[in-house]
C-alpha positions in Angstrom: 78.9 -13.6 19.6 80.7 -16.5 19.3 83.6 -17.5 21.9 86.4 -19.9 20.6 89.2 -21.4 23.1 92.1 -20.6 22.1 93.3 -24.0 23.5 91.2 -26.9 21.9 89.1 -24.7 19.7 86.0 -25.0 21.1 83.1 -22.6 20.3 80.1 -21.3 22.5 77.7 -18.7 22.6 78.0 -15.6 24.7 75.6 -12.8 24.6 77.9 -9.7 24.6 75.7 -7.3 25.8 76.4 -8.9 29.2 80.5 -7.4 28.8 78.7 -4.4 30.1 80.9 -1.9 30.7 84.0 -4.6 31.2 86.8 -4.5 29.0 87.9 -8.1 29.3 85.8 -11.0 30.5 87.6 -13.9 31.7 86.2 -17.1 30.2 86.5 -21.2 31.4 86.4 -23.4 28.6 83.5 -25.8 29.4 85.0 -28.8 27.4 89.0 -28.5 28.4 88.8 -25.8 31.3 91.3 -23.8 29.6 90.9 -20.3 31.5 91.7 -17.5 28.7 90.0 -13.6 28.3 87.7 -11.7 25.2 87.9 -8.1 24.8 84.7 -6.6 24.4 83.8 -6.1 21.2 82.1 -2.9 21.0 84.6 -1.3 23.2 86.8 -2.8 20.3 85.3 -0.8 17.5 87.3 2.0 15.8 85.5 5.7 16.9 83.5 7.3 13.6 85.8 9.8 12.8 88.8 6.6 12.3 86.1 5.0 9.7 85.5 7.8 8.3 89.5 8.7 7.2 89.8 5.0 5.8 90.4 5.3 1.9 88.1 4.0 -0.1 88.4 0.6 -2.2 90.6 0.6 -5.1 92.3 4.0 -3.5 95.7 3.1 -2.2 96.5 5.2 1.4 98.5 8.3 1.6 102.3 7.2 1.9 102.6 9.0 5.5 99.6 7.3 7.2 99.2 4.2 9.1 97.3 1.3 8.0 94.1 1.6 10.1 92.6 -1.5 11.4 89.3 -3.3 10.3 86.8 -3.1 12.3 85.8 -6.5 14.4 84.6 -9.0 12.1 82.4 -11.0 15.3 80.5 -7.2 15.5 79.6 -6.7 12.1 78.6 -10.5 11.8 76.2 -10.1 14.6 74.9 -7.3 13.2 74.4 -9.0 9.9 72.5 -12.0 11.5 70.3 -9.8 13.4 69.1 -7.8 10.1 68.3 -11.2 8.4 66.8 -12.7 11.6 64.1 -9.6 11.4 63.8 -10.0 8.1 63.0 -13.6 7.8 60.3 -13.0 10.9 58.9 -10.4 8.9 59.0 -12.7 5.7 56.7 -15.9 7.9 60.0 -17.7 7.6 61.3 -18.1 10.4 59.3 -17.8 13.9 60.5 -15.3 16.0 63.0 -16.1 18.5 64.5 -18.9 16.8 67.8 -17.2 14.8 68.6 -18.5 11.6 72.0 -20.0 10.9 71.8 -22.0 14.1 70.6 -26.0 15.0 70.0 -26.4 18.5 68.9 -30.4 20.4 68.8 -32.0 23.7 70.4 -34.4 24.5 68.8 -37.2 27.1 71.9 -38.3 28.8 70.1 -40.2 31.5 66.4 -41.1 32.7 63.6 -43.4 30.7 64.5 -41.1 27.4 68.5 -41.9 27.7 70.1 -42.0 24.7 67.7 -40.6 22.8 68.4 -36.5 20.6 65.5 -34.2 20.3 65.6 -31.4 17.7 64.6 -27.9 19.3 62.2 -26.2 16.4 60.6 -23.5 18.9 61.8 -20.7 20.7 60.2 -22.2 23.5 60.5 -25.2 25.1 58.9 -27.2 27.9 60.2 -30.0 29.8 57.9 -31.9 31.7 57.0 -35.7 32.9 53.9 -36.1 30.8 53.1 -32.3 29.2 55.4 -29.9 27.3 57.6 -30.6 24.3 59.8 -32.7 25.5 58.2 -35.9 27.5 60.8 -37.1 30.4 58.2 -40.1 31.4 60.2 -39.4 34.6 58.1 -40.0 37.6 60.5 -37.5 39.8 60.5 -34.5 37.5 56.9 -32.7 37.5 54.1 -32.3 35.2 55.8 -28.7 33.8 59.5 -29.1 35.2 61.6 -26.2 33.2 61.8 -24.0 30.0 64.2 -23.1 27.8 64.1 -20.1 26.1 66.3 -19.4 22.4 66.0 -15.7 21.8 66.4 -14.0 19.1 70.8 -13.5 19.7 71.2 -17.2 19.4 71.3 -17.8 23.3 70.0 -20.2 25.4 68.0 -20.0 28.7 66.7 -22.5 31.3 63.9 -21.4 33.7 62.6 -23.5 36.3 58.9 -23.9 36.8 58.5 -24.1 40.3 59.2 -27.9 40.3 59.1 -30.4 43.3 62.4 -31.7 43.0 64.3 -28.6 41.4 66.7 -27.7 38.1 70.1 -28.0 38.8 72.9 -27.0 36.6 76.7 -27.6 37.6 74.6 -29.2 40.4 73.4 -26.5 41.8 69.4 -26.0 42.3 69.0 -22.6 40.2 66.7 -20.0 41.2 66.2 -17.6 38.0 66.7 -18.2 34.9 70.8 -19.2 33.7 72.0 -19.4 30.2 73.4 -22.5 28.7 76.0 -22.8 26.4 76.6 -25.8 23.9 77.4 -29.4 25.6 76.1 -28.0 29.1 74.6 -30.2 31.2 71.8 -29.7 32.9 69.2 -32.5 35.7 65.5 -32.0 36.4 64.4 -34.8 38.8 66.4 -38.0 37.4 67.0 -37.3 34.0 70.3 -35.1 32.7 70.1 -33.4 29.3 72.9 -31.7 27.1 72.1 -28.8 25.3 74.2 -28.8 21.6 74.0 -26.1 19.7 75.5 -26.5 16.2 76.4 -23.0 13.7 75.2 -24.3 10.4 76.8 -21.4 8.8 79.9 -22.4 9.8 79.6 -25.8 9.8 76.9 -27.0 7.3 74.5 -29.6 8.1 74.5 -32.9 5.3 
């Protein structure tokens, strides 16, 4: 699903399977720190027997009853994007893991690559000093440093490969894997990347 701040409009990815059995989560902005809270989208959905008693199109409601209310428009659309992700695997179109609708780059921020964007075209990644996908050329990251991981719902994973000098995020050395959202940083020996993550959908590419 996608999460927009309420204050400076700001959108991000959240995998809503991890609501759980939650309600509510309570989000921070990661651009303008604005603190704000999602319901949770399936617990949001109408029960069967409500869609079943809507009136169908063209079919104006009985005078006595209450409008009901659609159903969430951020549920169905994930549902929509999974069906064509699947069918576009299925189809050789698009590798699986990498959803469609979506552009995601790294951004070298610092390190012997500063300055420099990198287009993500795989589902996975690797980030090392001379092997992997992306080439760091940094003497204190390691040979295979980190991955990242797109799956198939549009988020974003780093994993750390065991690596000398560590993967830190919020500048904290992780120890599993931690998903990213767009314009998160993230270090692996001396060189800090952004992660940007653009919804071509929404906001078509020229």
């Amino acid at each position: 699903m996608i999460v927009v701040c309420p204050a400076c409009q700001a959108r991000f990815q959240y995998d809503d399977s991890r609501f759980g059995e939650a309600r509510m989560k309570r989000f921070k902005c990661p651009k303008c720190s604005h603190v704000f809270e999602v319901a949770n989208p399936a617990m949001a959905a109408p029960p069967p027997e409500e869609i079943l008693s809507r009136p169908l199109p063209g079919f104006p409601p009985e005078p006595e009853s209450e409008p009901t209310p659609p159903a969430p428009l951020v549920h169905a659309l994930t549902t929509a994007r999974r069906d064509r992700d699947a069918m576009l695997v299925a189809a050789g179109i698009q590798e699986a893991g990498l959803p469609a609708g979506y552009r995601f780059s790294l951004a070298f921020l610092s390190g012997p690559q500063a300055s420099t964007v990198q287009v993500l075209n795989r589902p996975q990644i690797v980030i090392g000093r001379e092997e992997g996908d992306i080439i760091t050329q940094d003497p204190e990251t390691s040979r295979r440093h980190a991955v990242l991981e797109i799956r198939g719902d549009g988020s974003v994973w780093l994993i750390d490969q065991q690596s000398t000098n560590g993967t830190q995020v919020n500048g904290e050395r992780i120890t599993g894997p931690v998903q990213l959202i767009s314009q998160q940083e993230f270090t692996c020996g001396n060189s800090t990347f952004m992660l940007l993550v653009r919804n071509t959908d929404e906001f078509p590419l020229h």
